[in-house]
N, CA, C and O atoms as a printed pandas DataFrame, in Angstrom:
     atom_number atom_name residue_name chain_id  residue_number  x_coord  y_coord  z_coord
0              1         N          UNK        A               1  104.566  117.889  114.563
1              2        CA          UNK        A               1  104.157  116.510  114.790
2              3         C          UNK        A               1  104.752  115.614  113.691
3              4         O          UNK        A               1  104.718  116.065  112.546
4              5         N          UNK        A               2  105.275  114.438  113.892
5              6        CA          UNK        A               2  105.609  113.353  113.311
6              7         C          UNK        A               2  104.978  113.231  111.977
7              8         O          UNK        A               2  103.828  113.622  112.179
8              9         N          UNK        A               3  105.077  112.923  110.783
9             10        CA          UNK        A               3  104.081  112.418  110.266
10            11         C          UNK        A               3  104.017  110.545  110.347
11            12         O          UNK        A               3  105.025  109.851  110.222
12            13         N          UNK        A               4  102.824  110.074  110.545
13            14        CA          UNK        A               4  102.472  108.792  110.214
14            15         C          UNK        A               4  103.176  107.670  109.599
15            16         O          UNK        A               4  103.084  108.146  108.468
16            17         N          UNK        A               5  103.730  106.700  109.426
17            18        CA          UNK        A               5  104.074  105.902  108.284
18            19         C          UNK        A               5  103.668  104.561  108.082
19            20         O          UNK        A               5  103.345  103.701  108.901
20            21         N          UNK        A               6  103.769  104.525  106.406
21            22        CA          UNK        A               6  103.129  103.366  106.095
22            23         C          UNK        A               6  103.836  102.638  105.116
23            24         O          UNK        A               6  104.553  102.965  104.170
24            25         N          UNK        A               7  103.552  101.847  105.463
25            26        CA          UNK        A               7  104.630  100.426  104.671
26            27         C          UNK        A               7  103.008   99.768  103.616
27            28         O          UNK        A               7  102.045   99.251  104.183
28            29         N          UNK        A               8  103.101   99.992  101.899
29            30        CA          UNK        A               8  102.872   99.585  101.390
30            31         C          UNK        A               8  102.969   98.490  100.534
31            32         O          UNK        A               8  103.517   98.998   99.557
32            33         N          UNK        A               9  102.747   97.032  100.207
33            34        CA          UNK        A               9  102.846   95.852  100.106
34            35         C          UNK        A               9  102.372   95.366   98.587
35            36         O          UNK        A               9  101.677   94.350   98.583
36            37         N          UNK        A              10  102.603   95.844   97.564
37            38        CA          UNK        A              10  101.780   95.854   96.388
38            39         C          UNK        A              10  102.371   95.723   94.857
39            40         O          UNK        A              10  103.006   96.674   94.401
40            41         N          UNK        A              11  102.208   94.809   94.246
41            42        CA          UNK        A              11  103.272   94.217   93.349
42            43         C          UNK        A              11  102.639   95.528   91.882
43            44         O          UNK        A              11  103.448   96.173   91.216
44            45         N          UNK        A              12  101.327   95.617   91.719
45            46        CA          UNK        A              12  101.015   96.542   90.827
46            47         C          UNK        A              12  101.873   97.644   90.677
47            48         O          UNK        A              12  101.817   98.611   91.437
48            49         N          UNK        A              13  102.339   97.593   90.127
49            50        CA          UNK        A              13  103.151   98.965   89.702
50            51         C          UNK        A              13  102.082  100.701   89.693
51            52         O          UNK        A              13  102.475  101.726   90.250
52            53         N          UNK        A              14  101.186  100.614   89.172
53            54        CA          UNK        A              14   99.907  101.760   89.033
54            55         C          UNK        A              14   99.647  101.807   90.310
55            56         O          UNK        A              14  100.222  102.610   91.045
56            57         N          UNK        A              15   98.616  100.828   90.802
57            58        CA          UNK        A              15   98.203  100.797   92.137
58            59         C          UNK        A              15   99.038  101.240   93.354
59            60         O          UNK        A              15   98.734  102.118   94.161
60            61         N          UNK        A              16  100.272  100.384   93.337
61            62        CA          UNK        A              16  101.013  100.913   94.365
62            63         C          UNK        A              16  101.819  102.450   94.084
63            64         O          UNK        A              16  102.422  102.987   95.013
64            65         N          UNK        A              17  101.764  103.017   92.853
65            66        CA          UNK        A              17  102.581  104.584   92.586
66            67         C          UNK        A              17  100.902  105.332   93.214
67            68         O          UNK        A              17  100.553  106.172   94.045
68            69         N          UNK        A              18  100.450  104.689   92.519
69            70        CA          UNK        A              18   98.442  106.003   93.095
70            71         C          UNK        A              18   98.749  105.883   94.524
71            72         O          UNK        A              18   99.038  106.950   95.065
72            73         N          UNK        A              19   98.755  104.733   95.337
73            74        CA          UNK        A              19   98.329  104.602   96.554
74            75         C          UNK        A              19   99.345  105.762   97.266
75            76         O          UNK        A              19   99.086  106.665   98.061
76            77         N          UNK        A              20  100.594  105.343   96.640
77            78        CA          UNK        A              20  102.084  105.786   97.524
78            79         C          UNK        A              20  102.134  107.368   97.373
79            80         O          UNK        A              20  102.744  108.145   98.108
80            81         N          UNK        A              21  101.226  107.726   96.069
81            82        CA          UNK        A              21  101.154  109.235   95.804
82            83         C          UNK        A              21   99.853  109.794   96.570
83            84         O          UNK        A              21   99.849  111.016   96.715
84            85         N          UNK        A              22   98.851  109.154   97.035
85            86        CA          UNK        A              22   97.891  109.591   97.162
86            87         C          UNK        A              22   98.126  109.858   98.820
87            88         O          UNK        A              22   97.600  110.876   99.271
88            89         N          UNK        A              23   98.719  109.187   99.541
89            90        CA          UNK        A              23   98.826  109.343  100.812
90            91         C          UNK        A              23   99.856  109.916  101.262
91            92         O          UNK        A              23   99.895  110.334  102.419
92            93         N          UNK        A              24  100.843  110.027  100.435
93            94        CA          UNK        A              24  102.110  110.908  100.334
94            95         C          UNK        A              24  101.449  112.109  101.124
95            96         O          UNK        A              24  101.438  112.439  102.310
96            97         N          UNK        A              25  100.922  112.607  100.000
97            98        CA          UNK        A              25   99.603  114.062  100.110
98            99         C          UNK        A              25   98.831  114.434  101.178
99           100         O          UNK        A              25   98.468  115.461  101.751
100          101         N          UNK        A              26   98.696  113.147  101.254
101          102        CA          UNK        A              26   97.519  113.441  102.562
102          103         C          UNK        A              26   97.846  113.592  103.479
103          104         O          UNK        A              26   97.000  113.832  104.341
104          105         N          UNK        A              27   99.557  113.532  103.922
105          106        CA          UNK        A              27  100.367  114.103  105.075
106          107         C          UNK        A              27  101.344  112.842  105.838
107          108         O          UNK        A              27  102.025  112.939  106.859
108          109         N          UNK        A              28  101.104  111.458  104.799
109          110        CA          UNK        A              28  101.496  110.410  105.285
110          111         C          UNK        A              28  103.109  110.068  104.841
111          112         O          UNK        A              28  103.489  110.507  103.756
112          113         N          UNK        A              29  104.058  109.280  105.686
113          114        CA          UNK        A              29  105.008  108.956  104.888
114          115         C          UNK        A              29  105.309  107.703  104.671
115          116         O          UNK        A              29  105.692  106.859  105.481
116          117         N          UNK        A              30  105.080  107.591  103.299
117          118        CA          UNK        A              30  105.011  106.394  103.312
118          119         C          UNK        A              30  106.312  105.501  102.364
119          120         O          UNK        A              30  107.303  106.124  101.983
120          121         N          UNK        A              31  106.145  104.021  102.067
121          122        CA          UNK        A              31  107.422  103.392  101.910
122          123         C          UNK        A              31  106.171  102.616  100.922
123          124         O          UNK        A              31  105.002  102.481  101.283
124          125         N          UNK        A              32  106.782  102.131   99.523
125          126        CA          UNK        A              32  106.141  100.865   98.218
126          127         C          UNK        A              32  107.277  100.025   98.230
127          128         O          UNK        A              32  108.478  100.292   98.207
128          129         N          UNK        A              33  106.410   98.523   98.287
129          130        CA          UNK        A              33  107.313   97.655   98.382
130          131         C          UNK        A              33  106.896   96.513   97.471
131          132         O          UNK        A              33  106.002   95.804   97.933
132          133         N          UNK        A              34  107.393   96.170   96.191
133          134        CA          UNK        A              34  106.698   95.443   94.970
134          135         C          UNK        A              34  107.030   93.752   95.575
135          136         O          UNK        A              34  106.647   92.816   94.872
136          137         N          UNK        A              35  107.744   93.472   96.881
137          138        CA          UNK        A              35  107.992   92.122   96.740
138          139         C          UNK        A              35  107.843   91.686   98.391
139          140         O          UNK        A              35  108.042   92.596   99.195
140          141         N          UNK        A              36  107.622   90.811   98.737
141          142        CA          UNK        A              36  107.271   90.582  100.179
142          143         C          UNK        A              36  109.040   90.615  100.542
143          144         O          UNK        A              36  109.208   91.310  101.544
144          145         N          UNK        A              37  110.128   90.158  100.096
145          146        CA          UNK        A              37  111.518   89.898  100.462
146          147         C          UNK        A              37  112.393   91.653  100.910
147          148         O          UNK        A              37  113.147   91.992  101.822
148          149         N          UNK        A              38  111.717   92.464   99.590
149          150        CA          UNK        A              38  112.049   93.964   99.983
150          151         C          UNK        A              38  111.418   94.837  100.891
151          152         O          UNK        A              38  111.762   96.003  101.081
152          153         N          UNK        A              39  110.096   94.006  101.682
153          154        CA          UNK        A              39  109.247   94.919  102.883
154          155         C          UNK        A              39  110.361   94.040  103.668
155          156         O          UNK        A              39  111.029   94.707  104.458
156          157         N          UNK        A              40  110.636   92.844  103.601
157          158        CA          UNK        A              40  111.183   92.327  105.152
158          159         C          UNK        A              40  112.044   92.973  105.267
159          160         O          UNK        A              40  112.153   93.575  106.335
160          161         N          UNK        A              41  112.980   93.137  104.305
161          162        CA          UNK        A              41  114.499   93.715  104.221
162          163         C          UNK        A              41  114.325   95.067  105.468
163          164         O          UNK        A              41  114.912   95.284  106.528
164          165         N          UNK        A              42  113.203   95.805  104.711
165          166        CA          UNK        A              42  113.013   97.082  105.299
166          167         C          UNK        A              42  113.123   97.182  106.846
167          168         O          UNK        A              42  113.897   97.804  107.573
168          169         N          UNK        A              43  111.839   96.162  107.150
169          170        CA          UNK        A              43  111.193   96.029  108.105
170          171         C          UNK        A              43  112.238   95.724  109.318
171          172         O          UNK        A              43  111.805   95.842  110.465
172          173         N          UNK        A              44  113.305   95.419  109.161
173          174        CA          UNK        A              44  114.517   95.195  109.858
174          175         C          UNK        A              44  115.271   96.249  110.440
175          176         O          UNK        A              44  115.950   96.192  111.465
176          177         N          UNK        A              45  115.030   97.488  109.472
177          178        CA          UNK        A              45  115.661   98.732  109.993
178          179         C          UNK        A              45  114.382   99.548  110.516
179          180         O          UNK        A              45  114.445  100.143  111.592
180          181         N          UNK        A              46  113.443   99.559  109.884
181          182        CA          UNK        A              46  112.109  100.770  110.609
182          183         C          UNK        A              46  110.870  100.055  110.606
183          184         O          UNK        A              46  110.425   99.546  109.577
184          185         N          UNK        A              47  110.341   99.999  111.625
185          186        CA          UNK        A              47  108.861   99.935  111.834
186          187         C          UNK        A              47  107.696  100.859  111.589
187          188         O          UNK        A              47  107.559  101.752  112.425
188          189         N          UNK        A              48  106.810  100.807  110.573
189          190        CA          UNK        A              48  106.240  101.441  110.535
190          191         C          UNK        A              48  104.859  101.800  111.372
191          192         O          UNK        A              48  104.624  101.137  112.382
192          193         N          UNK        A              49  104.149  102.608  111.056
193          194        CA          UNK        A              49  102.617  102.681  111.897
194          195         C          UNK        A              49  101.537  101.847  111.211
195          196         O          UNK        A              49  100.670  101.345  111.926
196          197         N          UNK        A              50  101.514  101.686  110.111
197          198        CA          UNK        A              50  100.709  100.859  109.863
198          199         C          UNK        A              50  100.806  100.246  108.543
199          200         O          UNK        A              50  101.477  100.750  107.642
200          201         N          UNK        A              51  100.029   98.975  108.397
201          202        CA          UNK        A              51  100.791   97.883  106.843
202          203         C          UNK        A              51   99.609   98.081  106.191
203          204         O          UNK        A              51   98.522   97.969  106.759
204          205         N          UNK        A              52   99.798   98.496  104.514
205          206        CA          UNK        A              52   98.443   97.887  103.774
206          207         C          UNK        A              52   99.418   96.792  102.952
207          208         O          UNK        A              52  100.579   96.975  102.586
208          209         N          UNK        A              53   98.661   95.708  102.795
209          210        CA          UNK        A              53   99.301   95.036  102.194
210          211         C          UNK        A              53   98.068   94.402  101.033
211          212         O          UNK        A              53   96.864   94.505  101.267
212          213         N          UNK        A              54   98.557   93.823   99.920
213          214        CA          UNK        A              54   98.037   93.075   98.870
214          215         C          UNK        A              54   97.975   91.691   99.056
215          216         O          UNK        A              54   98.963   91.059   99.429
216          217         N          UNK        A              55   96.819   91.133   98.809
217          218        CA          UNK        A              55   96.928   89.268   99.036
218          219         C          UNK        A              55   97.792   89.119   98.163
219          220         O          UNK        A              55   98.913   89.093   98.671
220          221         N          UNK        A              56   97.799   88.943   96.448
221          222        CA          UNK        A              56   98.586   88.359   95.977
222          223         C          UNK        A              56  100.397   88.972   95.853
223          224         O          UNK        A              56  100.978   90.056   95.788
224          225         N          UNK        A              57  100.600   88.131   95.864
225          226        CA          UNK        A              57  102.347   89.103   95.625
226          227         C          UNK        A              57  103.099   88.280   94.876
227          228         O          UNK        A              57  102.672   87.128   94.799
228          229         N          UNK        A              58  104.452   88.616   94.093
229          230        CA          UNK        A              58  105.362   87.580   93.483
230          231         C          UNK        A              58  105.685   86.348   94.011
231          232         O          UNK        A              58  105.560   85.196   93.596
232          233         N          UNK        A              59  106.210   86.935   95.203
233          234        CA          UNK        A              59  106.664   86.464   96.457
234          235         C          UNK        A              59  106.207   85.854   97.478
235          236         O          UNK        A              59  106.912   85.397   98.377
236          237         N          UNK        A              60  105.066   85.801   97.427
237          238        CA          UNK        A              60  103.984   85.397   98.780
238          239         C          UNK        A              60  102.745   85.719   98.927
239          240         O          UNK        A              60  102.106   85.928   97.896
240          241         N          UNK        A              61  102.293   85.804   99.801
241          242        CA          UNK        A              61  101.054   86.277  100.153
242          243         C          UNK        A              61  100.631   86.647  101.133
243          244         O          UNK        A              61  100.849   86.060  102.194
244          245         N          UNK        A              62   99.922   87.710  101.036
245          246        CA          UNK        A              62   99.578   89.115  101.886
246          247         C          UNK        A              62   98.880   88.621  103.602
247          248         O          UNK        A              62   99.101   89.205  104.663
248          249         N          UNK        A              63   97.984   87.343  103.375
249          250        CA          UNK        A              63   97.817   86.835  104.120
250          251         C          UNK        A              63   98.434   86.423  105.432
251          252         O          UNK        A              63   98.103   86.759  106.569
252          253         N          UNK        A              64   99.829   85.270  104.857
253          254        CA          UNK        A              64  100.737   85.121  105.804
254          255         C          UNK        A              64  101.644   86.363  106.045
255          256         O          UNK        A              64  102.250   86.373  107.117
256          257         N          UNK        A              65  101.817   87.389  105.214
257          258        CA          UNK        A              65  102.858   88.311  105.971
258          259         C          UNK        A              65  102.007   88.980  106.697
259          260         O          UNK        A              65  102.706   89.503  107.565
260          261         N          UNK        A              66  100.573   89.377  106.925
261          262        CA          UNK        A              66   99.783   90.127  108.052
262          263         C          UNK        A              66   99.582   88.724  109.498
263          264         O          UNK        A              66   99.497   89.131  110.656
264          265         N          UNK        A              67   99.544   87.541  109.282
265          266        CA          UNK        A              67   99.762   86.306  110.446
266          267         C          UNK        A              67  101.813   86.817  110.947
267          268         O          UNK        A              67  102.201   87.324  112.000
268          269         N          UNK        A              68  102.518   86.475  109.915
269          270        CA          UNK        A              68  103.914   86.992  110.653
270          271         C          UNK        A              68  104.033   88.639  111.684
271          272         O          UNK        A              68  104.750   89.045  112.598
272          273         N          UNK        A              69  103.010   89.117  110.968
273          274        CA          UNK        A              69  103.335   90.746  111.755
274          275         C          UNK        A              69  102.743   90.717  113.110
275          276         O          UNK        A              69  103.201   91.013  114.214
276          277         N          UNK        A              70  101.409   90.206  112.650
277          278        CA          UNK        A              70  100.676   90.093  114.345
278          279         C          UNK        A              70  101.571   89.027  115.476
279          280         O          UNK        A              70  101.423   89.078  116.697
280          281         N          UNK        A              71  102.492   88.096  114.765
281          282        CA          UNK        A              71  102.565   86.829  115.792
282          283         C          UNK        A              71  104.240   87.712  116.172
283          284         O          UNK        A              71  104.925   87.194  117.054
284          285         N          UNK        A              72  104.699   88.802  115.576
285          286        CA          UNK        A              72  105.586   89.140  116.283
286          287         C          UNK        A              72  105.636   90.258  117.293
287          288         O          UNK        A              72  105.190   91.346  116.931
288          289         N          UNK        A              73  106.065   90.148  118.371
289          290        CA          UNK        A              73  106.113   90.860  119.399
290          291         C          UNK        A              73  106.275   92.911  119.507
291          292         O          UNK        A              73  105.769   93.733  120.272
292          293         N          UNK        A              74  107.089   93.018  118.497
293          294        CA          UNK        A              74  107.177   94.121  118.504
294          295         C          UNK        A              74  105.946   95.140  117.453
295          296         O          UNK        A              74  105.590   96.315  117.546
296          297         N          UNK        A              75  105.553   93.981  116.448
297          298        CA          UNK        A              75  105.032   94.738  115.143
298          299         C          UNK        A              75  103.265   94.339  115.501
299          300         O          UNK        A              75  102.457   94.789  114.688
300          301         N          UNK        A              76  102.707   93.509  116.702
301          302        CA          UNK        A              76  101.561   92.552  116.431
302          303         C          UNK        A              76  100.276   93.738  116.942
303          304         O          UNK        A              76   99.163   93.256  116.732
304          305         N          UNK        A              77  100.224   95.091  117.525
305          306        CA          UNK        A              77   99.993   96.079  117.867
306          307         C          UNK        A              77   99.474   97.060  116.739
307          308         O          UNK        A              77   98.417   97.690  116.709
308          309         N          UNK        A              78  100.732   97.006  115.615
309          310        CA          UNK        A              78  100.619   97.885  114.377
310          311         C          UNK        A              78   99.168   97.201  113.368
311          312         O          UNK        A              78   99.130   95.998  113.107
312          313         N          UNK        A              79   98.353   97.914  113.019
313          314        CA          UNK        A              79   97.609   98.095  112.406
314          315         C          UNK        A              79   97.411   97.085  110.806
315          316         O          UNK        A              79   98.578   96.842  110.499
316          317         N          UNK        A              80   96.915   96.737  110.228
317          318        CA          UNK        A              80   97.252   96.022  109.310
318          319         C          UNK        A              80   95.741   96.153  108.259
319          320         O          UNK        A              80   94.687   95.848  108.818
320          321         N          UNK        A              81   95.678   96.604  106.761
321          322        CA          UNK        A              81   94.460   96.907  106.462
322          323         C          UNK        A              81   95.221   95.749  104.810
323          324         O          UNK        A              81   96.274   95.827  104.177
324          325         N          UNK        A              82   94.317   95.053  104.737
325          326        CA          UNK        A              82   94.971   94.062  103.463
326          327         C          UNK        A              82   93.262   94.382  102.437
327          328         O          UNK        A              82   92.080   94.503  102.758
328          329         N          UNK        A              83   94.065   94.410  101.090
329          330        CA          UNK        A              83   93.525   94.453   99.909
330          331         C          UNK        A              83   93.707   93.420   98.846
331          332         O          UNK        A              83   94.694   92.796   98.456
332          333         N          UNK        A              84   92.238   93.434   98.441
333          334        CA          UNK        A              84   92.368   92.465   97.423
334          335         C          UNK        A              84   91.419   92.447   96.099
335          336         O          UNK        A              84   90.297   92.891   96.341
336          337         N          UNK        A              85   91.612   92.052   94.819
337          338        CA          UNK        A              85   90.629   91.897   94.156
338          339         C          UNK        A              85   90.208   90.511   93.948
339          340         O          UNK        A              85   89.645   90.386   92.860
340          341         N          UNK        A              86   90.282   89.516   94.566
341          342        CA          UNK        A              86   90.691   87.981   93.773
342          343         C          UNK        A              86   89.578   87.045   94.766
343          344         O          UNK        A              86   88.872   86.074   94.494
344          345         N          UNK        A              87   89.870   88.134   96.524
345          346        CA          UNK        A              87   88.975   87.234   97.429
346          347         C          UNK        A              87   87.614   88.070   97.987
347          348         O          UNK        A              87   87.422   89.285   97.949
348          349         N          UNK        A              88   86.715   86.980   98.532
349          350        CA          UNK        A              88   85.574   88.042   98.879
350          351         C          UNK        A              88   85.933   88.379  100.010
351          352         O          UNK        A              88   86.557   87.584  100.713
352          353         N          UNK        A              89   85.598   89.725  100.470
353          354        CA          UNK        A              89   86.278   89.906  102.018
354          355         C          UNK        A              89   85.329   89.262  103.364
355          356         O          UNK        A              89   85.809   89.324  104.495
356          357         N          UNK        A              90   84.065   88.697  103.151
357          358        CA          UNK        A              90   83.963   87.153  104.455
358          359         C          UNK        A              90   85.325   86.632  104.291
359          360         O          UNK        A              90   86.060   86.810  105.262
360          361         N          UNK        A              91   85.996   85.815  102.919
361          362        CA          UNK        A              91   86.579   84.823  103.354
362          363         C          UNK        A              91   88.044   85.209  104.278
363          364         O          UNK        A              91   88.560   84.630  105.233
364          365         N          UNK        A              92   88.538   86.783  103.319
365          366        CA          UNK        A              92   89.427   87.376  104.286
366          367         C          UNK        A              92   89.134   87.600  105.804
367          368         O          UNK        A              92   89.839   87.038  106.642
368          369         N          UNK        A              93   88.045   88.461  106.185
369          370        CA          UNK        A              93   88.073   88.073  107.261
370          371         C          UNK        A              93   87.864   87.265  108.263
371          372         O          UNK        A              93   87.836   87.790  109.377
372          373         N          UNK        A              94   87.698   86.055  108.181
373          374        CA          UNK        A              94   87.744   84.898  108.703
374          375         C          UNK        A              94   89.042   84.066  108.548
375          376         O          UNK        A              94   89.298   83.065  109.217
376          377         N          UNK        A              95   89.925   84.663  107.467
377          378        CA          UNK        A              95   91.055   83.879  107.214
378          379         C          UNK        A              95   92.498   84.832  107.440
379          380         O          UNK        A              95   93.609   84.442  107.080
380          381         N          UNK        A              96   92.242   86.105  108.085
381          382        CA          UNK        A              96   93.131   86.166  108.401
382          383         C          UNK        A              96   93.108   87.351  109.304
383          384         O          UNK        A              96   91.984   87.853  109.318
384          385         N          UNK        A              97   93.959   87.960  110.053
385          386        CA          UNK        A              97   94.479   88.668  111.105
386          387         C          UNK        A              97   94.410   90.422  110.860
387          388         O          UNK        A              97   94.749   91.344  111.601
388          389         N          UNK        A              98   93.755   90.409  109.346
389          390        CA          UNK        A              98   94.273   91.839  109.443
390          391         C          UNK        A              98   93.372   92.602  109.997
391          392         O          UNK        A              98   92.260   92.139  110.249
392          393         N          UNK        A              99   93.695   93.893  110.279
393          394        CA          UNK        A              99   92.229   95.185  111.105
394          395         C          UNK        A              99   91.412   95.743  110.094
395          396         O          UNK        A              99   90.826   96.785  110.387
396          397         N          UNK        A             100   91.253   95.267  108.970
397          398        CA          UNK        A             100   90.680   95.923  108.225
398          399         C          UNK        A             100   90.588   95.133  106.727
399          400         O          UNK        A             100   91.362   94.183  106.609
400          401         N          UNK        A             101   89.633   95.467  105.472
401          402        CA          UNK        A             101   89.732   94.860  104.638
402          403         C          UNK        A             101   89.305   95.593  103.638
403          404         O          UNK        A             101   88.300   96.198  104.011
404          405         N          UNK        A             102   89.618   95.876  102.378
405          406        CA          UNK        A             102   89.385   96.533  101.065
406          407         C          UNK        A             102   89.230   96.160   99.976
407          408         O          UNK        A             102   90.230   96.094   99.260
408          409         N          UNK        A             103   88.215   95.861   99.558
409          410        CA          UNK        A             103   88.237   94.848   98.167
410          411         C          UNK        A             103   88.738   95.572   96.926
411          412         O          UNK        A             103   88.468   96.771   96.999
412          413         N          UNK        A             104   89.379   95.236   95.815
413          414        CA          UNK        A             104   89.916   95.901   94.927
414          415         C          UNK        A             104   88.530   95.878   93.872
415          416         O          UNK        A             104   87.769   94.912   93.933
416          417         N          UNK        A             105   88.285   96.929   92.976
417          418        CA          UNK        A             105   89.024   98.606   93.075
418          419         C          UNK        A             105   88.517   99.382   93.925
419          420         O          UNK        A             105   87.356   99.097   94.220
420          421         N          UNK        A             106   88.826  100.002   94.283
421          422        CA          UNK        A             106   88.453  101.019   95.580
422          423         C          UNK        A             106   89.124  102.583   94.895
423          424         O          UNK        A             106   89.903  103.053   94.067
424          425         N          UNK        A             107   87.717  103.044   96.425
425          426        CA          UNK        A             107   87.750  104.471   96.328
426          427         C          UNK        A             107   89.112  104.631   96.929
427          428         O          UNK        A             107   89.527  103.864   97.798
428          429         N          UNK        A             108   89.929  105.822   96.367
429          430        CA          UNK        A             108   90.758  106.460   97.394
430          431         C          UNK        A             108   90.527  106.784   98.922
431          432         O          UNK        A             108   91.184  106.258   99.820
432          433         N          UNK        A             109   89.923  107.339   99.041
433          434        CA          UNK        A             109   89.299  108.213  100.234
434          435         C          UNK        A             109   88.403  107.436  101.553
435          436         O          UNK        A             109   88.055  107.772  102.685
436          437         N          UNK        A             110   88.241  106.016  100.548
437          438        CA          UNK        A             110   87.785  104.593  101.128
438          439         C          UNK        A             110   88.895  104.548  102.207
439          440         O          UNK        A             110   88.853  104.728  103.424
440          441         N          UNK        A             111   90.209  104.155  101.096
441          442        CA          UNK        A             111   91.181  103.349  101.794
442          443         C          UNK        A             111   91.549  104.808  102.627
443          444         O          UNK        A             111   91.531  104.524  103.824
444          445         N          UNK        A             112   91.842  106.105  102.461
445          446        CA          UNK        A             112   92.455  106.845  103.710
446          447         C          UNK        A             112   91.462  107.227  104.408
447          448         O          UNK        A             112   91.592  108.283  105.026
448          449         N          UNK        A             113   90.278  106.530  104.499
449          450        CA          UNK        A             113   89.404  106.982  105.710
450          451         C          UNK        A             113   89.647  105.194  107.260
451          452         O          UNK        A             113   89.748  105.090  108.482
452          453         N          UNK        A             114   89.623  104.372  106.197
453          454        CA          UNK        A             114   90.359  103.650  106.820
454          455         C          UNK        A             114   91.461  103.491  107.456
455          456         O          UNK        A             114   91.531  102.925  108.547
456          457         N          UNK        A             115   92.746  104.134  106.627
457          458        CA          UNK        A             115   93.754  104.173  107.521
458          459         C          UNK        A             115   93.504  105.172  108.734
459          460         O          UNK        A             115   93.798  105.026  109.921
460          461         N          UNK        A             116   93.032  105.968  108.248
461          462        CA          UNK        A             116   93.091  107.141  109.346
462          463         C          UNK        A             116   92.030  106.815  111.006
463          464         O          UNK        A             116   92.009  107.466  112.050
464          465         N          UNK        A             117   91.462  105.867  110.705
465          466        CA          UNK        A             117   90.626  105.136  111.156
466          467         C          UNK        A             117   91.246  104.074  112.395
467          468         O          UNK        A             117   90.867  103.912  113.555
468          469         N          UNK        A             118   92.241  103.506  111.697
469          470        CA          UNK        A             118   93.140  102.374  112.476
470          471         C          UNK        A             118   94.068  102.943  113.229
471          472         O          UNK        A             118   94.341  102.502  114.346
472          473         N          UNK        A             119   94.783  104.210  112.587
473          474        CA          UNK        A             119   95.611  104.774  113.525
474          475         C          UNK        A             119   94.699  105.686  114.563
475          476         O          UNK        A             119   95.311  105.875  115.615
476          477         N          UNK        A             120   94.026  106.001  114.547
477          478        CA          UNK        A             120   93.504  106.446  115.878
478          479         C          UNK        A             120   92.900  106.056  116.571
479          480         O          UNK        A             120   92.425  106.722  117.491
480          481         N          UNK        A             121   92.583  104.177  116.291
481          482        CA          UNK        A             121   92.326  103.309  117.548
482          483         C          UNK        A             121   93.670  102.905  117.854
483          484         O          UNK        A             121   93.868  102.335  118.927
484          485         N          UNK        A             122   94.869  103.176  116.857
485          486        CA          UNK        A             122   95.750  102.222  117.380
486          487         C          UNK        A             122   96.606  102.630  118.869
487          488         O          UNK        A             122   97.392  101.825  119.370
């Protein structure tokens, strides 16, 4: 069987090596992407199964790139679980599109019970 993939969105350097190692493991394959300009780049050649992405970024914000994924045709299907430490998650979810929400710091096992969660409604 395939394994899974996930397109990670996360300017932290720590956070995004734990996350990218932790799900590595767990049977996932996944892709870290420290800048919203180097997920698009990606995102051009492979689609993944599902996005965690970070509100804040160098580059942008986690917000509008989970509104761009849903409003496009091919990607608006794929799963989308956004993290944050900065907002309360009411205001995220009311303010934006993603399937899911994680307030920073979090359990590991939080966030891969979640993913694992989205991909098998997805």
């Amino acid at each position: 069987m395939e394994k899974k993939s996930i397109y990670i969105v996360e300017d932290n350097k720590d956070i995004g090596f734990i996350l990218q190692y932790f799900l590595n493991e767990e049977g996932f394959d996944v892709e870290l992407f420290e800048t919203v300009a180097s997920f698009n780049s990606r995102l051009l050649i492979k689609v993944p199964d599902l996005f965690l992405l970070d509100v804040m970024l160098p580059d942008g914000d986690g917000l509008e790139v989970c509104s761009e994924i849903k409003h496009r045709e091919i990607l608006k299907e794929k799963p989308v679980l956004i993290m944050s430490a900065h907002l309360p998650s009411d205001f995220v979810k009311k303010q934006s599109c993603a399937d899911c929400f994680v307030a920073k710091p979090f359990d590991l096992f939080v966030i891969l019970n979640r993913v694992n969660e989205l991909l098998q409604a997805a």
